[in-house]
N, C-alpha and C positions, 0 to 999 in steps of 0.2 A: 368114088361112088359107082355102084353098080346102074344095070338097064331100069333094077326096080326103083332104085332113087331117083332115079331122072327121070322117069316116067310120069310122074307126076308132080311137078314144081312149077307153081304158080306164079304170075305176076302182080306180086305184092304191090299195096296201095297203103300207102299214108290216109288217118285219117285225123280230120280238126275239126275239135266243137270251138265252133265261133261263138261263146256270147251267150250259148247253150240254157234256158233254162224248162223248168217242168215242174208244172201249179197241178192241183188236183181241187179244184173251185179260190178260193181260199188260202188252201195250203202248200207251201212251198216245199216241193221235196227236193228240188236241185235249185237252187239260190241263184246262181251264173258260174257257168265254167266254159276257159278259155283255155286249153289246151289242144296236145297233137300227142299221138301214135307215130311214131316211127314206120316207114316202112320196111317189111321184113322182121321187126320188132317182135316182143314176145312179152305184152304188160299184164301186167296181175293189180286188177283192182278188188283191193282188201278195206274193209271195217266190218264194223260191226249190225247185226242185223237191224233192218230200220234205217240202212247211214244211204240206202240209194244207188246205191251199187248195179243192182238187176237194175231199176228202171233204168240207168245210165245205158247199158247193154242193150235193152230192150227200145232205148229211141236209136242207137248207132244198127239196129236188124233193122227197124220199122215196123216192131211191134207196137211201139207206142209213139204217137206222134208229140214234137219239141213246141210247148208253149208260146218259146222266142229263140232266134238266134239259128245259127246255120251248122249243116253238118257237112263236110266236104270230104270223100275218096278220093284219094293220088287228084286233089284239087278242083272237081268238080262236085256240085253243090246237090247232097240226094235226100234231104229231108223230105222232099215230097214226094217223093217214091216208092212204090210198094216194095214190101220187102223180096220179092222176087226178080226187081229191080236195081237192085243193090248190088250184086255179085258180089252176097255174103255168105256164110251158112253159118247153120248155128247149131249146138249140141246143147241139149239139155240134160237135165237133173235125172229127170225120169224115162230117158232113154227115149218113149214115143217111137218105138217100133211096130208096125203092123203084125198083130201074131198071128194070123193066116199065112202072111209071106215067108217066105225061105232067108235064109240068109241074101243068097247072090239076087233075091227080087227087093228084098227091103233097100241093099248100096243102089241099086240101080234102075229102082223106079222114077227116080226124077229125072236121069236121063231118058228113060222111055219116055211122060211123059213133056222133053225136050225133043223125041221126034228123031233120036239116036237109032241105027239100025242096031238090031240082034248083035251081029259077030261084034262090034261096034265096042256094044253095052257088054258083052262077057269076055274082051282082050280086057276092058276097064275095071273088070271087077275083078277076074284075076289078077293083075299089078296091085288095086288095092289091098285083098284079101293078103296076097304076099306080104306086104307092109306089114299088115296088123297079127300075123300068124292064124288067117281063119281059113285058110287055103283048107283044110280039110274036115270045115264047120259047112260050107254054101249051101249044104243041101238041108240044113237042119233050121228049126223055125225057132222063134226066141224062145219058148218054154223050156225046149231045150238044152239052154244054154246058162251059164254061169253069169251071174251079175258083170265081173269083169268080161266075158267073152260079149254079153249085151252091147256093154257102153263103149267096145272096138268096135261094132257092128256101126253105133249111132256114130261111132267118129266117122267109122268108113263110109256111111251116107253122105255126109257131108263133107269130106276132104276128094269124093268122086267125082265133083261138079269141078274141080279144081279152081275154089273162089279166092281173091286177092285178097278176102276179109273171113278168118276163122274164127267163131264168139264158141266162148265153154260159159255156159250158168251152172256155177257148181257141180260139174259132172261127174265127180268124185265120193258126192256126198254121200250113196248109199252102197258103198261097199267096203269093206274092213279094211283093219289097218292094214294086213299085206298086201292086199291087192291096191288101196291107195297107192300103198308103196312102189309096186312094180308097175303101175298103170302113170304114175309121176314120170319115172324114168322113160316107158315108151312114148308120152306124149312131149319130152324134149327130144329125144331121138329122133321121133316123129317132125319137130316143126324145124329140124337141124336141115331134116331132108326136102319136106316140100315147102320152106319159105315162107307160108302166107304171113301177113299181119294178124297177130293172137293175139284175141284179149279173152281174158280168162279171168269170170267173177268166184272170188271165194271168201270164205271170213276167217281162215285155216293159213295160218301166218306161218306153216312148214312148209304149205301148195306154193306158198308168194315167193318163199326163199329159197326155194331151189328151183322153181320153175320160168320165175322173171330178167327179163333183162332188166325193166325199171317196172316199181312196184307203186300203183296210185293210190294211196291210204284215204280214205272218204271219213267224213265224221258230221252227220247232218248236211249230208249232200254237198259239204264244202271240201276242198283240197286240203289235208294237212301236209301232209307233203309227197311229193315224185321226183322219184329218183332210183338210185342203183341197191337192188338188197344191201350190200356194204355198206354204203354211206347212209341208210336208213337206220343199218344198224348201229353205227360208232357214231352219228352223229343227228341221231334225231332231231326234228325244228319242233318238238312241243312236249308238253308231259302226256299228253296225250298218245302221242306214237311211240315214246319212250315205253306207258305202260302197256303197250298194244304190242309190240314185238319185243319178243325173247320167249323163254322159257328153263326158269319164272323168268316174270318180267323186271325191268329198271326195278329199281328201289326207289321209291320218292319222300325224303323227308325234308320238312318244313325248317329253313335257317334263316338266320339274320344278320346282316354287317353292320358291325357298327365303326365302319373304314380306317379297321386295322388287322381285325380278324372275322372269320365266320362264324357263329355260336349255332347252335342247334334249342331246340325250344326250351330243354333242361338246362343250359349254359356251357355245356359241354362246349369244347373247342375243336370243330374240324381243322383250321389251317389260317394264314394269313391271305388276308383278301382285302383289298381297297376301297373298297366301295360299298356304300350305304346303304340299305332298305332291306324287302322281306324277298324272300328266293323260295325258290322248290330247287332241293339239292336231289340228283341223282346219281346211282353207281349201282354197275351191272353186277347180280350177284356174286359170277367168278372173280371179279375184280375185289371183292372186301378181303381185307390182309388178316387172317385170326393171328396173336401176337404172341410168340414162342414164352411160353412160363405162365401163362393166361394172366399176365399183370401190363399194367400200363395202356393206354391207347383210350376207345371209349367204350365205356360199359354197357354190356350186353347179356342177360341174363338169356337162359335158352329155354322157348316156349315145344319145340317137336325138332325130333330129326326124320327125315324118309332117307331110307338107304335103297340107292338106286340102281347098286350093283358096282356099276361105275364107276359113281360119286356118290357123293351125299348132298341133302337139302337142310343146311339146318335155319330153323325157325328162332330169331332169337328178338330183343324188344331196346330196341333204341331210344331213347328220348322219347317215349310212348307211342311210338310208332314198331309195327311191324317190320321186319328184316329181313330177307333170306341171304343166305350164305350158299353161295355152290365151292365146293369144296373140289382142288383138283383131280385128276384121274392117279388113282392109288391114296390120293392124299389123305391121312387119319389124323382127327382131330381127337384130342381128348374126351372122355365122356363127362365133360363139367356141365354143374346148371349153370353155370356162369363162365363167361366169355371175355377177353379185352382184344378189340379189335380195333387195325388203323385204312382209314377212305385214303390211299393213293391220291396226292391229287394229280397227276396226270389222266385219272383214270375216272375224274368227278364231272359232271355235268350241270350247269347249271341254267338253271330254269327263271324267269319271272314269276312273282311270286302271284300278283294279279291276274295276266294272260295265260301265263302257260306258256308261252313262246320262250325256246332256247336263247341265251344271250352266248353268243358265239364266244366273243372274248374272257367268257369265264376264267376259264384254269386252262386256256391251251390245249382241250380233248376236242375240240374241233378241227385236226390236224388232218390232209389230204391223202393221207395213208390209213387213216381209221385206226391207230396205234396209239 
């Protein structure tokens, strides 16, 4: 690391919801969560909109105060504290830049007002500006500036205070895919270099998987599961997170054991299985096997294809369930309306038919390698 990477690297804090919850009269939008952040960490809390997410974020700032339960920094307890009390910062959505101000006055007005001298506040905004590439933007105000050159700016406000707790509320959301793209990459670069503890709320299950060290999946303010993007991916704990990451997502069709084999709701035969009752089967599109001479396996008539350049998407109708097929890179399937296709089962997932919760001992895809 160079002067400008070390120039500014924080000393990062753990943080733990004790017990954590958040009513709004009535209504329950965070139920009870007991978990921890890592410190130095990098989490990505992901669902769906409605699932809680932001206000989870917004009680760890002290934008909004916790109903019950405790919030702890590197182990001391700051729910009663104003958010200026916190030694956090935070990055929003909508950037909340002052457009009168300059570039180098928007990073470094909250050191001003901190009571930072001048030479002080402009060695600090130079280091940062270096970071972000805005070194030769300082003089220009936000109107000026490109949606990505904005939301370097809002990061550079907040990574100047050098706080041990960094929060993104979807800071990505209004700017195009390239610029997501290359704004992804600087913002892990970025937290490679100054360390803080990241949480970073988003509902963009591409932000969670290349930006997270462990990824907190919300679904009605409860935990479905945390953990490392890998093991979210090969081995999701619910149908739920199954159909929530990939692209497409899981395949989830409805099977039955009658404990000797699996059938599917037509009678059709996946494989031998020991055990009794109703299941939600899963299998992640790249993994469906189409079967050379399109005979034998199970039947699969073909509703659409998308050719993706790539690969292909084909759309085809299993036991009256929907399918997708991702096809490998170069791979060319026939152009048939009908299909005969075999589920791996190393490659099967299986689900409770009631809950939704993975049953680990399925078919052995719950393996430590995600293979």
């Amino acid at each position: 690391m160079n002067a400008v990477d070390t120039a500014i690297h924080v000393a990062a804090k753990s943080i733990r919801l004790a017990d954590v919850t958040k009513a709004y009269g009535k209504v329950n939008v965070i139920p009870s969560l007991d978990i921890e952040f890592r410190s130095g960490e990098f989490t990505v809390i992901l669902g769906p909109s409605g699932c809680g997410k932001s206000t989870l974020l917004q009680m760890i700032a002290g934008l909004e105060r916790v109903t019950n339960g405790k919030i702890l920094f590197g182990g001391k307890e700051v729910q009663d504290l104003e958010p200026k009390q916190r030694g956090c910062a935070m990055v929003f959505q909508n950037y909340a830049l002052y457009p009168h101000m300059t570039v180098a006055e928007n990073m470094s007005y909250s050191l001003k007002v901190a009571g930072m001298t001048k030479p002080e506040r402009q060695a600090r905004v130079k280091i940062v500006a270096g970071m972000l590439g805005l070194g030769d933007y300082l003089d220009r105000k936000p109107g000026q500036l490109s949606g990505g050159q904005r939301q370097r700016v809002a990061i550079g406000r907040a990574i100047i205070r050098e706080p041990g707790v960094l929060l993104f509320d979807e800071p990505l959301s209004n700017l195009d895919a390239q610029l997501r793209h290359d704004t992804r990459i600087e913002l892990a670069d970025l937290h490679r270099r100054i360390g803080a503890t990241t949480v970073f709320v988003t509902h963009d299950q591409v932000e969670a998987m290349t930006l997270a060290d462990r990824i907190l999946i919300l679904n009605k303010g409860q935990v479905e599961q945390f953990d490392t993007p890998k093991a979210i991916y090969h081995r999701p704990a619910s149908v739920f997170v199954a159909k929530f990451i990939g692209s497409p997502p899981m395949n989830i069709l409805p099977a039955q054991g009658d404990g000797s084999v699996l059938r599917l709701s037509d009678g059709q035969v996946v494989g031998e299985y020991g055990l009794k009752g109703d299941f939600q089967l899963g299998i992640r599109p790249e993994n469906v096997v189409v079967e050379q001479g399109m005979s034998g396996g199970l039947a699969a008539p073909v509703r659409f294809r998308e050719d993706l350049g790539s690969h292909s998407i084909i759309s085809v109708d299993i036991a009256g369930t929907p399918v997708r097929i991702a096809t490998p890179f170069g791979g060319v399937v026939p152009d048939y309306t009908r299909l005969a296709v075999t589920f791996p089962m190393k490659a099967l997932h299986l689900f409770d038919g009631q809950t939704g919760k993975a049953i680990p001992e399925g078919f052995g895809v719950a393996s430590k390698d995600g293979k």
